[in-house]
C-alpha positions as CSV (number, residue, x, y, z in Angstrom):
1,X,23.0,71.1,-6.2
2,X,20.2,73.8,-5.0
3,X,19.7,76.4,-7.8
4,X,16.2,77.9,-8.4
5,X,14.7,77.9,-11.9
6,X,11.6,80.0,-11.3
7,X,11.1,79.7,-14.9
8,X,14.2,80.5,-16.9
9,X,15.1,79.9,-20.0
10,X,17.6,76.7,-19.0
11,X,16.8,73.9,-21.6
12,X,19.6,71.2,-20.6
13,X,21.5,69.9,-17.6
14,X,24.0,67.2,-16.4
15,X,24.4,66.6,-13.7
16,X,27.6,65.1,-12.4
17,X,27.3,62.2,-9.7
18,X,30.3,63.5,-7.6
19,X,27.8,66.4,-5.9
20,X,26.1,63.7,-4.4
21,X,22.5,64.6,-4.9
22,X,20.4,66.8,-5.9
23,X,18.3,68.7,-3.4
24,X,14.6,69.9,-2.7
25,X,12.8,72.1,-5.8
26,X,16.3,72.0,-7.5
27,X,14.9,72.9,-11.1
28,X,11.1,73.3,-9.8
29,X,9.5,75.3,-12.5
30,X,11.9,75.0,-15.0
31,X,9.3,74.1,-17.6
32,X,11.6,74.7,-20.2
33,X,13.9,71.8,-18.9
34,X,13.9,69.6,-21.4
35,X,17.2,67.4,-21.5
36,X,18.1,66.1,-17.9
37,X,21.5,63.6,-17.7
38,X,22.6,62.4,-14.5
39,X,25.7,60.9,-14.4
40,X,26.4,58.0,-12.0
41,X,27.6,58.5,-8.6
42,X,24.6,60.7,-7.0
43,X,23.0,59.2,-4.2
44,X,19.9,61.4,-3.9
45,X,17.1,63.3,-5.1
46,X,15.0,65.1,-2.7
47,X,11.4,66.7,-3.0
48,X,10.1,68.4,-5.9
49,X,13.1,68.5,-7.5
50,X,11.9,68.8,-11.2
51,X,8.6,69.5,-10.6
52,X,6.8,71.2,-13.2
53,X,9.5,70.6,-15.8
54,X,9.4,70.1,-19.2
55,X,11.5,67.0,-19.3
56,X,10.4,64.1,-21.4
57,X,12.4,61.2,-20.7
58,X,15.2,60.4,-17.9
59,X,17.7,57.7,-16.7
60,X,17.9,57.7,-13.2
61,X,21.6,55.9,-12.6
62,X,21.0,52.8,-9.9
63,X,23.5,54.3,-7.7
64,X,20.2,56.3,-6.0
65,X,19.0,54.7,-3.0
66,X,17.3,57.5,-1.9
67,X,14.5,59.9,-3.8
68,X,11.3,62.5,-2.6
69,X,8.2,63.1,-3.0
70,X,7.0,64.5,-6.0
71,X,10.2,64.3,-8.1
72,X,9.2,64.6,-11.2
73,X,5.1,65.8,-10.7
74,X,3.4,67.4,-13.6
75,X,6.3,66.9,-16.2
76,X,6.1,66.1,-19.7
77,X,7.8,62.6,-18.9
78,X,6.9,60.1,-21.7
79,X,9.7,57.2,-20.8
80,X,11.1,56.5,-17.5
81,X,13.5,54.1,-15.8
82,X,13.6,52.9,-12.1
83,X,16.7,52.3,-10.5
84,X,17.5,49.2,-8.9
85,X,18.4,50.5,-5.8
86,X,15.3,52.2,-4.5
87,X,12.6,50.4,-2.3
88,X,9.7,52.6,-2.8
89,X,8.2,54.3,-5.2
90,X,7.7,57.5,-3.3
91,X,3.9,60.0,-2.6
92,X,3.3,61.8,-5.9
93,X,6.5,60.7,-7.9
94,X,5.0,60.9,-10.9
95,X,1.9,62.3,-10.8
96,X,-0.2,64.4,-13.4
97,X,3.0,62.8,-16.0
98,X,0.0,63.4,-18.8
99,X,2.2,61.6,-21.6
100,X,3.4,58.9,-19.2
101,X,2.0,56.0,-21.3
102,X,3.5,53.0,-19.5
103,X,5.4,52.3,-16.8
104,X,7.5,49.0,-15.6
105,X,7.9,48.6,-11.6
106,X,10.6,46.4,-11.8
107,X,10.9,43.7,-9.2
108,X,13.3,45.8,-5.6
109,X,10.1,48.0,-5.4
110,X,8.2,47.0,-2.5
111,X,5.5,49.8,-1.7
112,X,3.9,52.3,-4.2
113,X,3.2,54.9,-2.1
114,X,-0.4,57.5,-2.0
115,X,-0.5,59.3,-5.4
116,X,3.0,58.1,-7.1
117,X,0.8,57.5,-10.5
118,X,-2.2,60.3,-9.8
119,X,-3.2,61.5,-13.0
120,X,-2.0,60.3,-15.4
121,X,-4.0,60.5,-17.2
122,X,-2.6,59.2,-20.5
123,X,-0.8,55.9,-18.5
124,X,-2.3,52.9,-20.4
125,X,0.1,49.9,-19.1
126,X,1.9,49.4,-15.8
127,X,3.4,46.2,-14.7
128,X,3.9,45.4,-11.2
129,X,6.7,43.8,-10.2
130,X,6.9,40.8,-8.0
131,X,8.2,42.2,-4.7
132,X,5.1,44.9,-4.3
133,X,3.8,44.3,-1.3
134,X,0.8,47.8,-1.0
135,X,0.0,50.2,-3.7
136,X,-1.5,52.9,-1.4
137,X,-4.4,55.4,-1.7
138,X,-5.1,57.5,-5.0
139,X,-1.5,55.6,-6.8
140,X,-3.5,55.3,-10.1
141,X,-6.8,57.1,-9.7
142,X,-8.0,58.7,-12.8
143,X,-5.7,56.6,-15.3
144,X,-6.3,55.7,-18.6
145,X,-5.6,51.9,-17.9
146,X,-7.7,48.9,-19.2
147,X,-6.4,46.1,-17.8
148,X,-3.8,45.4,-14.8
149,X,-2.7,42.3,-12.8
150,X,-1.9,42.1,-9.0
151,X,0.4,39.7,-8.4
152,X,0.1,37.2,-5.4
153,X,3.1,39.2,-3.5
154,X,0.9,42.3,-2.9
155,X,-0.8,42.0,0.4
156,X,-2.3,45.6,0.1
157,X,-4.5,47.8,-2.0
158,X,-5.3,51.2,-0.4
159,X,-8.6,53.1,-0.5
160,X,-9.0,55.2,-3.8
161,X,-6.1,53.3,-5.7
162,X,-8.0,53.0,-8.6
163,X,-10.5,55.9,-8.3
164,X,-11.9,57.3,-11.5
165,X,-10.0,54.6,-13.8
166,X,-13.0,54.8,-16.3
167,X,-11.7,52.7,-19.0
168,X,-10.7,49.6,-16.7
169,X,-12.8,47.0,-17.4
170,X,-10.3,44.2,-16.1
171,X,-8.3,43.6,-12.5
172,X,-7.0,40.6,-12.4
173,X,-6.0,39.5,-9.0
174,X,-3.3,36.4,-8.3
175,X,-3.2,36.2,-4.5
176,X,-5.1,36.8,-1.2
177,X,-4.7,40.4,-1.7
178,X,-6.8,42.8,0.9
179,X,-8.8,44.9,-1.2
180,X,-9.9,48.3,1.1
181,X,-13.6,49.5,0.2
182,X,-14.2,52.2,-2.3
183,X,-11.0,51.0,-4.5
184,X,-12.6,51.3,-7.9
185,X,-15.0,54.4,-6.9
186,X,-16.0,56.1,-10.0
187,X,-15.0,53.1,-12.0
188,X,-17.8,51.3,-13.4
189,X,-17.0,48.8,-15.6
190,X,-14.2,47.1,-13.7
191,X,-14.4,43.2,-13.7
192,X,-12.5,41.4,-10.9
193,X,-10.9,38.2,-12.5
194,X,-9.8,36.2,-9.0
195,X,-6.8,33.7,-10.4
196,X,-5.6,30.4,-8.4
197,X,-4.8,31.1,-4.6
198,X,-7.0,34.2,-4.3
């Protein structure tokens, strides 16, 4: 599907699964977008597709395996659910989702790419899920978070991940995790708690 909002007046949408996906900056601008349902069936969702819509809480079906950058950046998202089917969480997914409050990375994610959480600046709770493996550069910078525990399967943190988390006061870490320098910059009152077999 490839129509072009450039702001209308559209409010709904759904989506049927036999199109196959949905392609790049689909609905970008739509910000009046508020009701998205995607049926199962589609396969993709490419770049920017609803960007910069008004949507506020979305099922993604677990028949994707395959999604873009910046899907759903700057929307009014408040509730979201991962399929099962996707490896990564992709560069700038979700980022400035200001009523994005928590989020669950549930356990086929293996890599949180640059920016997929970048402010966010309302996201209080995220649990990682135990096949993370790197949560690259600037993936929660300037969050609202206060607490957040790497577990041992994540071998990576990026520079900048954390960047300007000013209410994080604890990071508890449960592996041999490599931290890269300047990972909590702007984020003073951070605490590393190292747990058994760090």
């Amino acid at each position: 599907v490839t129509p072009s909002c450039n702001d209308s007046s559209i409010e709904s949408v759904t989506i049927p699964g036999q199109i196959g996906g949905i392609d790049e900056s689909s609905f970008e601008n739509c910000n009046k977008l508020n009701k998205v349902t995607i049926t199962k069936g589609l396969r993709f969702i490419n770049d920017y597709a609803f960007f910069e819509c008004n949507i506020k809480e979305i099922e993604i079906p677990n028949t994707i395996t395959k999604w873009g950058k910046n899907v759903f950046s700057s929307c009014a998202l408040e509730k979201v659910t991962i399929p099962t089917n996707i490896k990564e969480i992709p560069e700038g997914m979700f980022d400035a989702c200001y009523k994005l409050k928590n989020i669950v990375i549930p356990d086929n994610i293996e890599k949180i790419n640059e920016g997929a959480f970048w402010d966010c600046r309302n996201l209080e709770s995220v649990t990682i899920g135990k096949n993370v493996k790197s949560i690259g550069k600037y993936a929660f910078q300037n969050t609202k978070l206060t607490t957040i525990t790497i577990p041992s399967n994540v071998q990576k943190i990026d520079f900048n991940a954390f960047l300007g988390c000013d209410s994080l006061e604890k990071f508890v870490i449960e592996g041999k995790t490599d931290i890269a320098n300047g990972v909590f910059d702007n984020t003073s009152n951070v605490v590393l708690d190292y747990r058994l077999g760090a």
